[in-house]
C-alpha positions as CSV (number, residue, x, y, z in Angstrom):
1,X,26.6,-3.6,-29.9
2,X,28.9,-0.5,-28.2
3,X,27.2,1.7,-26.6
4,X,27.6,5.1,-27.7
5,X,29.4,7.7,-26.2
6,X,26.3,10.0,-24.9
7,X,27.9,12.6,-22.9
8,X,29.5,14.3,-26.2
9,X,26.0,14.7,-27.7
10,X,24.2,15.7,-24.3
11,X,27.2,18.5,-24.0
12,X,25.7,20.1,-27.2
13,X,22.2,20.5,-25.7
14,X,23.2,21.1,-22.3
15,X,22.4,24.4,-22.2
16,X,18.2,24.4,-23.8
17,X,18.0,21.5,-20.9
18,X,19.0,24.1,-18.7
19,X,16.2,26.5,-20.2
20,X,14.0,24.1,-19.6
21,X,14.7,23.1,-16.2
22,X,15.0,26.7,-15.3
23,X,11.6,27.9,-16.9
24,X,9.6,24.8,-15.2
25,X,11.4,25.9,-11.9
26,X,10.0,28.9,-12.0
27,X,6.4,28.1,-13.3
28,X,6.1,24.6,-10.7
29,X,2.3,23.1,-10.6
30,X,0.5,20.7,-8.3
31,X,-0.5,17.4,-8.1
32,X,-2.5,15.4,-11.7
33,X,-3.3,18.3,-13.2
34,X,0.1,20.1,-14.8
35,X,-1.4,21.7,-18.1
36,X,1.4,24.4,-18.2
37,X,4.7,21.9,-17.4
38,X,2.8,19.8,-20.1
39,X,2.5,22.0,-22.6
40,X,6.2,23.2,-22.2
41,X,7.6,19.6,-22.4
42,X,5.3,19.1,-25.7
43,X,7.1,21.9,-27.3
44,X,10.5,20.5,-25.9
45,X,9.5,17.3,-27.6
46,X,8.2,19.1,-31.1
47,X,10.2,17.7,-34.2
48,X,11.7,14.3,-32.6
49,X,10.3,11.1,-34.3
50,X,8.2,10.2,-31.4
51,X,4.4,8.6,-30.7
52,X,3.0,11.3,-28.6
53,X,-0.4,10.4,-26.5
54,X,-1.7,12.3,-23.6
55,X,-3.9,11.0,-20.1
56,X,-6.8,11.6,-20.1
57,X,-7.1,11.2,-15.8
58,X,-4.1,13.4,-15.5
59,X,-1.8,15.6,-17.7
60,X,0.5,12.9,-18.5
61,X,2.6,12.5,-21.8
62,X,4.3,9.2,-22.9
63,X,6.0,9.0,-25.8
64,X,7.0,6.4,-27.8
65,X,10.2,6.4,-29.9
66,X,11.0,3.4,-32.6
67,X,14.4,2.6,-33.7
68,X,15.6,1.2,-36.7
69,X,16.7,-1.8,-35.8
70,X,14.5,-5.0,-34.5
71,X,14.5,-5.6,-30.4
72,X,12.6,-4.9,-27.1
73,X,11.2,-2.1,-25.4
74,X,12.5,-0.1,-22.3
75,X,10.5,2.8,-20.3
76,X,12.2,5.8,-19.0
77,X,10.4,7.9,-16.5
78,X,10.6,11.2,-15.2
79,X,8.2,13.2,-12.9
80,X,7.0,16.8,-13.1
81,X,4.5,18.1,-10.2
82,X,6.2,20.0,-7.4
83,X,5.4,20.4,-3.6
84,X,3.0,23.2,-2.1
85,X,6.0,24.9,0.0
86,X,7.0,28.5,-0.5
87,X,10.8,28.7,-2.3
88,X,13.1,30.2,-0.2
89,X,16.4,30.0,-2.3
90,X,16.8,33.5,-3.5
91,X,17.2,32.1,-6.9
92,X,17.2,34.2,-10.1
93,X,14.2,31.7,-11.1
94,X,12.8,31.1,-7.7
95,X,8.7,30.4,-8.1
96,X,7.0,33.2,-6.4
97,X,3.2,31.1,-6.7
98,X,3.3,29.4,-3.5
99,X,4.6,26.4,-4.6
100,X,8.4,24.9,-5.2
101,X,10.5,22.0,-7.1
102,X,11.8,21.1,-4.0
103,X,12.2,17.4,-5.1
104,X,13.8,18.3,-8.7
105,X,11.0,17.0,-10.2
106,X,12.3,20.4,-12.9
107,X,15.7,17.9,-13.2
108,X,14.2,14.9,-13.9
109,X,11.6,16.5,-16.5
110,X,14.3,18.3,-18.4
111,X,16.6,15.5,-18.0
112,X,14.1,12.7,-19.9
113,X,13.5,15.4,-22.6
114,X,17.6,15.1,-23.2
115,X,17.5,11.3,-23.4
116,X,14.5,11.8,-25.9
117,X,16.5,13.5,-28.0
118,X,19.8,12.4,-27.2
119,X,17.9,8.0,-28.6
120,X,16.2,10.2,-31.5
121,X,19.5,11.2,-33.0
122,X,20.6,7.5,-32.8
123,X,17.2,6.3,-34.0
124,X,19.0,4.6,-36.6
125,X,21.3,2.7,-34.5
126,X,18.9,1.6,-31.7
127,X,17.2,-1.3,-31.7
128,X,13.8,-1.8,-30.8
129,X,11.4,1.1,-28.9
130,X,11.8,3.2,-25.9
131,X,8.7,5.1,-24.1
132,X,9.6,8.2,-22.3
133,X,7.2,8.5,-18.9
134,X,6.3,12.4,-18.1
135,X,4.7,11.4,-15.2
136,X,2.1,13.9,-13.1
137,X,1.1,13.2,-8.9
138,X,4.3,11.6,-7.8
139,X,4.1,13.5,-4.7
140,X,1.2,11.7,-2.9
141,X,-1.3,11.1,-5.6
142,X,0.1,8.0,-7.5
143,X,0.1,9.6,-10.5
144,X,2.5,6.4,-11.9
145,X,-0.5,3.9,-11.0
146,X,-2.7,6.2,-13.1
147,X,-0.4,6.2,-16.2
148,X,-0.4,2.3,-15.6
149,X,-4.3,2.2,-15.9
150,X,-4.6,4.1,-18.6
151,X,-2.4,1.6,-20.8
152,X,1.3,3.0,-20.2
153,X,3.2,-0.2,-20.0
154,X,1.3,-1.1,-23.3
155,X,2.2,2.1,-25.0
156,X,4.9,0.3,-27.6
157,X,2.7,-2.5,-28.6
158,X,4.6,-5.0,-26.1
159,X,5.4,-4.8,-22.8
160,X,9.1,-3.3,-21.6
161,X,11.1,-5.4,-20.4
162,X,13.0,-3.0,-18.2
163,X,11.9,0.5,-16.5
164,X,14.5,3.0,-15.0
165,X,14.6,6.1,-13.4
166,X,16.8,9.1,-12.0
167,X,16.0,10.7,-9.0
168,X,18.1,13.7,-8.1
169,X,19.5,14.3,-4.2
170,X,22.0,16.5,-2.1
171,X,25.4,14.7,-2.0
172,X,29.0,15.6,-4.4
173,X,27.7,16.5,-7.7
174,X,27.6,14.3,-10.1
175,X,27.8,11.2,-8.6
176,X,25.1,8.3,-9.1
177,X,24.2,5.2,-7.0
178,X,21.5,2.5,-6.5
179,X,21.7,-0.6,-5.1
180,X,19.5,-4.3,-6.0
181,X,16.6,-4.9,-4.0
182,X,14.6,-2.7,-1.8
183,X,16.2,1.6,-2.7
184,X,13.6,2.9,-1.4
185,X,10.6,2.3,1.1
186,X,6.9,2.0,1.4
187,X,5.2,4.7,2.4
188,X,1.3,4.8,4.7
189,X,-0.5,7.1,6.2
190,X,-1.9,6.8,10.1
191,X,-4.9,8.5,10.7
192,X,-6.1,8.8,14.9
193,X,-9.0,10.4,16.7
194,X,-9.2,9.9,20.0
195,X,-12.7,10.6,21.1
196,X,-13.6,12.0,25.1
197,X,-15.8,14.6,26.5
198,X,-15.0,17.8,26.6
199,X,-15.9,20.3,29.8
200,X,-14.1,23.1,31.9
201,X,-10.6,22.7,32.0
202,X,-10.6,23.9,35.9
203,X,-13.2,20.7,36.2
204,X,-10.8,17.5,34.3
205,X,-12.8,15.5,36.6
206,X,-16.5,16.0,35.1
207,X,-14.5,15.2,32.0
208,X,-13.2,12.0,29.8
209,X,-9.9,14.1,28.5
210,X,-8.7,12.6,25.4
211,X,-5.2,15.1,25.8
212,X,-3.6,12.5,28.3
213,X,-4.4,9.4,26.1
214,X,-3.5,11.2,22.6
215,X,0.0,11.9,24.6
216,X,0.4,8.4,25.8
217,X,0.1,6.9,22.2
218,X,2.3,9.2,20.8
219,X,4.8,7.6,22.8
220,X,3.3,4.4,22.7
221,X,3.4,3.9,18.9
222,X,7.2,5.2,19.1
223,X,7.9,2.0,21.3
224,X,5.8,-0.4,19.6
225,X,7.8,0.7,16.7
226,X,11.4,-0.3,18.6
227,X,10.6,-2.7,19.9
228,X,8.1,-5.0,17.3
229,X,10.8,-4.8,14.2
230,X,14.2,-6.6,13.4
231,X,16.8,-3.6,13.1
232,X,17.9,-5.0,9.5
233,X,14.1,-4.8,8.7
234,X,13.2,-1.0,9.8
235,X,10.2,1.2,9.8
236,X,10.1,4.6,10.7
237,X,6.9,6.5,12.2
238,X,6.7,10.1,12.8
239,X,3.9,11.9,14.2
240,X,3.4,14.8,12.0
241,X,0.2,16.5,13.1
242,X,-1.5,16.6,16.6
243,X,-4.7,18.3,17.0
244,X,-7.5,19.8,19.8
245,X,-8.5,22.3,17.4
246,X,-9.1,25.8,17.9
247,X,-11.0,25.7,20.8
248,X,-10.7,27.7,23.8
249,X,-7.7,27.8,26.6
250,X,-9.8,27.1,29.0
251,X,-12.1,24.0,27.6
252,X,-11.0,20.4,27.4
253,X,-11.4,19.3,23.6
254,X,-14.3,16.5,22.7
255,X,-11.6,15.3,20.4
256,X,-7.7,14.9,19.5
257,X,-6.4,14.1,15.8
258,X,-3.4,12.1,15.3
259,X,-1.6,11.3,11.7
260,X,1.4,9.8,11.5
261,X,3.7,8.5,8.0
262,X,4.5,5.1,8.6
263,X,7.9,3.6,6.3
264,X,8.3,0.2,5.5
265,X,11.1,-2.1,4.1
266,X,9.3,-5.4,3.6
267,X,5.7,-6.9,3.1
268,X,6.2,-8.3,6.2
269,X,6.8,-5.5,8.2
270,X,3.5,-3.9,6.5
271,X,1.6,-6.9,8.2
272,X,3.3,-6.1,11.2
273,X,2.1,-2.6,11.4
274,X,-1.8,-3.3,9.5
275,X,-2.6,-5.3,12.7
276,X,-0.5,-3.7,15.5
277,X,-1.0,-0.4,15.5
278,X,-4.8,-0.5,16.1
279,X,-3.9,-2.9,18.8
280,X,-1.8,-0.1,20.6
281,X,-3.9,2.6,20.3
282,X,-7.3,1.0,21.0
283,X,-5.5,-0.4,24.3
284,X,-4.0,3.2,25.6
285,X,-7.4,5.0,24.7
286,X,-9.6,1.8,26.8
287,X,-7.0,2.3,29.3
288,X,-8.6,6.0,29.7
289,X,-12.0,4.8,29.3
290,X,-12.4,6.5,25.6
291,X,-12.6,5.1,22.0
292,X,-10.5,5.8,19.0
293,X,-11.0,5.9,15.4
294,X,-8.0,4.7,13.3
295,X,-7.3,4.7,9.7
296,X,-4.3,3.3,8.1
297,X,-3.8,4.0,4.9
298,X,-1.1,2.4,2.5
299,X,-0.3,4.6,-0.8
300,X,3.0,3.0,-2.1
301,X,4.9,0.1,-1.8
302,X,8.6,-0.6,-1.3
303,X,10.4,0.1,-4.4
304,X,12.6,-3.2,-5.4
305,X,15.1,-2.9,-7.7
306,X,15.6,-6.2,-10.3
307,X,18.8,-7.7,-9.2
308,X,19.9,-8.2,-13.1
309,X,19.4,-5.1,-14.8
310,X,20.8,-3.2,-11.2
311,X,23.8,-5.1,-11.6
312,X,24.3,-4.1,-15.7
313,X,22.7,-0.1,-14.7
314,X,25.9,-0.2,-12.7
315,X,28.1,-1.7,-15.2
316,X,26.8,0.9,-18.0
317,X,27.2,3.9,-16.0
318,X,30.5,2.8,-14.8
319,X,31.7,2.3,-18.5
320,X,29.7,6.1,-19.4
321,X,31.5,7.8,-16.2
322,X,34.1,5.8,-14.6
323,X,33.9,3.8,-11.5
324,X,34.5,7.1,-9.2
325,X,31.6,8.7,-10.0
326,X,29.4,5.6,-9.3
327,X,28.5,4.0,-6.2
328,X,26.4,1.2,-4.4
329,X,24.6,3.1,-1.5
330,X,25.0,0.5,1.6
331,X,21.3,0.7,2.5
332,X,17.7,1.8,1.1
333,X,16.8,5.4,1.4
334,X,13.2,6.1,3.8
335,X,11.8,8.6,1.7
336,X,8.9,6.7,-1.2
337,X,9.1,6.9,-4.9
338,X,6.0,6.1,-6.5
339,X,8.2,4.5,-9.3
340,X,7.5,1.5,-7.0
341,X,4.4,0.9,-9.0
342,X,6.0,0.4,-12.5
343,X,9.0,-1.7,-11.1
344,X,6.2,-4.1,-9.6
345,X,5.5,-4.8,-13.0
346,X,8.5,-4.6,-14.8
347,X,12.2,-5.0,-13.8
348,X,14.3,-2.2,-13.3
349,X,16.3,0.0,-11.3
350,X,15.8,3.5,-9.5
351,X,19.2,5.5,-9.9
352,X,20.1,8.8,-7.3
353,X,22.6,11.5,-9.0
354,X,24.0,13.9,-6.3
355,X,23.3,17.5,-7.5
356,X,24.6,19.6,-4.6
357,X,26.3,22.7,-5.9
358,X,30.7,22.9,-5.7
359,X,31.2,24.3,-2.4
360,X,28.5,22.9,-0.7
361,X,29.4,21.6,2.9
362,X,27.6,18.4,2.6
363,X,27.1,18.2,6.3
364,X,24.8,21.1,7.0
365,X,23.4,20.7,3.3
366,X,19.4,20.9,2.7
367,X,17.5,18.1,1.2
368,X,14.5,17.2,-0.7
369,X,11.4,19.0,0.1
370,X,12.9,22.0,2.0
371,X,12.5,25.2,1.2
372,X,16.0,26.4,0.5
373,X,17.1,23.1,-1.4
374,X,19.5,23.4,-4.5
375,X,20.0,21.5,-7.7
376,X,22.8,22.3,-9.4
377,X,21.4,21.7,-13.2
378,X,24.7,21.5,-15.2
379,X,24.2,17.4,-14.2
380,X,21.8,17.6,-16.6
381,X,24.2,17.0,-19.5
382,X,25.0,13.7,-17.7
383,X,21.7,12.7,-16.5
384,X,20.2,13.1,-20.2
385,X,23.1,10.9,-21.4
386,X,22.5,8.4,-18.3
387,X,19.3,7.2,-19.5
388,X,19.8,7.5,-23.0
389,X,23.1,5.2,-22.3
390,X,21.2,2.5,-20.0
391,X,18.3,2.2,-21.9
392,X,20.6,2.3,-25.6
393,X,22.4,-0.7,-24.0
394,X,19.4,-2.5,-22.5
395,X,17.6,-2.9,-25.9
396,X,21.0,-4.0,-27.7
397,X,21.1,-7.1,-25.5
């Protein structure tokens, strides 16, 4: 069955997806708990021919739309929790409470609300169901595991056989790209104390001073990282935080804190880093006659697109917008998307749309989670018609 044209329709509600976006923008929440984004997206949602449930662990809302005509099910997904930075765009609808969209989480909440409506005016020509994913916690708290637990993927009556998802970036407006396989990578947590005896700092002698050893496995972890991984395999490592406290100038600490993220591309490379880092650090910190505690923590896996339905998301969008406004990126992006949990479970495909404002100079541009990052939302017309326009043509095949 043809496809319908999308972007005529999403034209027409272009501007209360705006609204939307605008008024979440300004009003941005935290983490699981979103009752105020939740309650706006309900009344978005008011009057469609949808299933509506809520989470019960978290402020989710999945709904559930039916069409006329027998096939399978599809899941869309969009995430709404922002990050705890202060906005410093100078936007009209800035947030002023401390915290920002600064991942256009607003974009991809306002943007699934136009595919819900966009499929609801088709309802008669689409077959089978789709279930619209407003997910809470993607930023650290694995809020798409928690949906998962609480029943999302059997929220039609039978399992989707096909998940996607939109993720908005800098780059030239308008533009989309994915790739098959690995988009984007795992993401862990490193957690370090390196434990010594403090004393006077005139007196290093009378001391065991963790300072030194901290400093040598900073660098040590940077060159186990270089040199224990095939370059077409990366992982990245970045020591974020390093800590004596507040103590004195004058006192050699007890203690010094390390925590790192740690990216991965490949279960292998996980392995890799589960059983060398410990190695490393415990050997620089004996080396100094000290101990270390380490922790290493793995939140979310590498997100794998399903070679199949990456290869027709990239015929459908091509046919929707014309091959110049799609691309295949040439390699996986570092940053983590805990869409990785639902495409362990069901195949799919993570899409990026550039949103960059015209005029931007792309190479001095801001990106995701800083402060003075800018969406442009009149994408949102075409984002809306996007997934209404992958998932349309999914459950006609």
């Amino acid at each position: 069955m043809h496809t319908p044209d999308f972007t005529a329709d999403a034209a027409a509600i272009l501007p209360d997806l705006v609204a939307l976006r605008r008024a979440l923008h300004a009003d941005p929440e935290l983490g699981l708990d979103l009752p105020r984004t939740q309650q706006r997206v309900l009344d978005a949602l008011e009057g469609l021919p949808l299933e509506i449930t809520t989470g019960t662990a978290t402020t989710s809302i999945v709904a559930v739309l039916r069409g006329a005509l027998p096939g399978p099910a599809v899941l869309l997904r969009g995430d709404m929790d922002a990050l705890p930075i202060d906005e410093a765009t100078g936007l009209d609808y800035a947030a002023t409470n401390g915290s920002m969209h600064a991942c256009g989480h607003d974009l991809h909440t306002a943007g699934l609300v136009g595919a819900a409506k966009l499929l609801s005016a088709r309802r008669d020509e689409l077959h089978g169901s789709v279930v619209f994913m407003f997910q809470p916690g993607e930023e650290g708290h694995g809020g798409a595991k928690v949906m998962i637990d609480e029943g999302l993927l059997d929220a039609a009556g039978e399992r989707p056989v096909a998940a996607y998802a939109i993720h908005v970036a800098p780059g030239p407006r308008g533009t989309f790209a994915t790739r098959t396989g690995a988009v984007a990578a795992g993401s862990n947590q490193l957690f370090i104390t390196v434990n010594g005896r403090g004393g006077h700092g005139s007196q290093p002698h009378q001391t065991l001073d963790p300072v030194p050893a901290a400093a040598e496995i900073v660098l040590a972890l940077q060159s186990f990282v270089t040199r224990s991984f095939d370059a077409f395999d990366p992982v990245v490592l970045s020591v974020t935080r390093l800590s004596t406290g507040d103590g004195a100038v004058n006192v050699i600490p007890e203690k010094v804190e390390i925590a790192a993220t740690v990216r991965n591309m490949s279960p292998a490379s996980l392995a890799i880093l589960q059983t060398g880092l410990p190695r490393v650090v415990d050997g620089v910190a004996s080396a100094h006659g000290l101990t270390a505690d380490i922790r290493f923590e793995t939140m979310y896996p590498v997100t794998v697109n399903d070679v199949a339905e990456t290869e027709a998301t990239l015929a459908e969008l091509r046919r929707t917008f014309g091959e110049r406004r799609v691309m295949v990126m040439p390699s996986p992006m570092m940053g983590s998307e805990d869409f990785a949990f639902v495409l362990a479970d069901v195949p799919g495909t993570f899409i990026a749309l550039m949103t960059s404002p015209e005029g931007t100079d792309l190479s001095t541009v801001e990106w995701n989670h800083s402060p003075r990052v800018v969406f442009d939302d009149s994408v949102l017309g075409d984002q809306a018609a996007a997934l209404a326009s992958v998932a349309f043509a999914r459950t006609s095949r």
